[in-house]
C-alpha positions in Angstrom: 100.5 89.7 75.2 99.7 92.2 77.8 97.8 95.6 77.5 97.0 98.1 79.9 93.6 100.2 78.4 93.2 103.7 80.9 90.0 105.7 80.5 88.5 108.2 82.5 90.3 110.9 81.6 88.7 114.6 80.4 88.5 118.1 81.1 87.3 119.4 84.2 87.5 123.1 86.3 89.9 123.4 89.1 88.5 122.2 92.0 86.3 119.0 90.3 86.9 115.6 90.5 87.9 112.7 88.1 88.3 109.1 88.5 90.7 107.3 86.1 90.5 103.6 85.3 93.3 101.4 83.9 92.2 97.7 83.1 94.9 95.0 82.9 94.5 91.9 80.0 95.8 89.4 78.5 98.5 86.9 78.8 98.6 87.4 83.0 100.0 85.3 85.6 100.0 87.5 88.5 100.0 91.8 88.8 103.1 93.4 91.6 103.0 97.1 92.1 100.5 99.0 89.8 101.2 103.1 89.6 99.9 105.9 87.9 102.6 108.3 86.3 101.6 111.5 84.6 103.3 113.8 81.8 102.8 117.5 81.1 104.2 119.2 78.5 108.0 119.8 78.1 107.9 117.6 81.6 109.2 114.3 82.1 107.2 111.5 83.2 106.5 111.8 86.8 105.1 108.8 89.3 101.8 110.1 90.9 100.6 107.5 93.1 101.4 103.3 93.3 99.9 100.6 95.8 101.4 97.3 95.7 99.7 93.8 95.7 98.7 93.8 99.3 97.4 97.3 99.0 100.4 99.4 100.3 100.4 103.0 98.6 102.5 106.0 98.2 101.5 109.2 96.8 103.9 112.4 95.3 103.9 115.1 98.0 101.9 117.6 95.1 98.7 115.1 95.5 98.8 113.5 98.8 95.1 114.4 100.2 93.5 114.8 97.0 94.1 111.7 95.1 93.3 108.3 95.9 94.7 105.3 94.5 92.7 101.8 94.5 92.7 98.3 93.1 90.6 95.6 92.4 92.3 92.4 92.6 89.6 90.5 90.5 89.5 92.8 87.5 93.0 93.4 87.2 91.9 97.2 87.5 93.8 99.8 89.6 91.6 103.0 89.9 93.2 106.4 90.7 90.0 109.1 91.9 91.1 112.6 91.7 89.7 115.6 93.6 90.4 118.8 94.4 91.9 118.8 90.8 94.1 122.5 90.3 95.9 123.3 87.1 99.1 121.9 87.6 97.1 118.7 87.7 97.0 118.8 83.7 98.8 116.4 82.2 98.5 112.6 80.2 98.2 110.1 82.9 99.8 106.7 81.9 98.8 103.4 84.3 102.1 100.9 85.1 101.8 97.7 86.0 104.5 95.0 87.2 103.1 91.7 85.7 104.1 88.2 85.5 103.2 86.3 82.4 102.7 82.6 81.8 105.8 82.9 79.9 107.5 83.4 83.4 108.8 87.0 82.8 108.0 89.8 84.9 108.3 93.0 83.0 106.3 96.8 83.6 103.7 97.7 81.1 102.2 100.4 80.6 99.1 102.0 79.2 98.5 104.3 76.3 97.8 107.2 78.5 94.5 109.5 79.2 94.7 113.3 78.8 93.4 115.1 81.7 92.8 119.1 81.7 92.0 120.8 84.9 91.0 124.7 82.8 88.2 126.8 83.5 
């Protein structure tokens, strides 16, 4: 009933910039906290940056500086642009989303996940 789509994602050399997308649909009442969580390999899932409804945001300590997170209310969209990207940075970036449906459950989703490579 709900589906979170990211795109965005790619290879790019240390020190470029990326901007990842994440577009919310379907059955949706209203959207809490979105996030962006990340995965390398043999890692677990990490949380990289959230903002909440009324546009409060936290970022890890590893990206605070670099990364930016965004939303836009209208197109159920939260936005994450990258820069300064190192190595370390590699990973699959999953969106999360804290939605309401008309069915009057709030539950997180989240999105199939983008690969991004930061290699040179």
């Amino acid at each position: 009933q709900v589906q979170l789509v990211e795109s965005g994602g790619g290879l790019v050399q240390p020190g470029g910039s990326l901007r990842l997308s994440c577009a919310a649909s379907g059955s949706i009442f209203s959207i809490d906290t979105m996030a962006w969580y990340r995965q390398a390999p043999g890692k677990e899932r990490e949380l990289v940056a959230h903002i909440t409804s009324g546009g409060s945001t936290n970022y890890a300590d590893s990206v605070k500086g670099r990364f930016t997170i965004s939303r836009d209310n209208a197109k159920d969209t939260v936005n994450l642009q990258m820069n300064s990207l190192k190595p370390e940075d590699t990973a699959v970036y999953y969106c999360n989303a804290d939605i309401r449906d008309y069915g009057g459950y709030q539950n997180a989703y989240w999105g199939q996940g983008t690969q991004v490579t930061v290699s040179s």
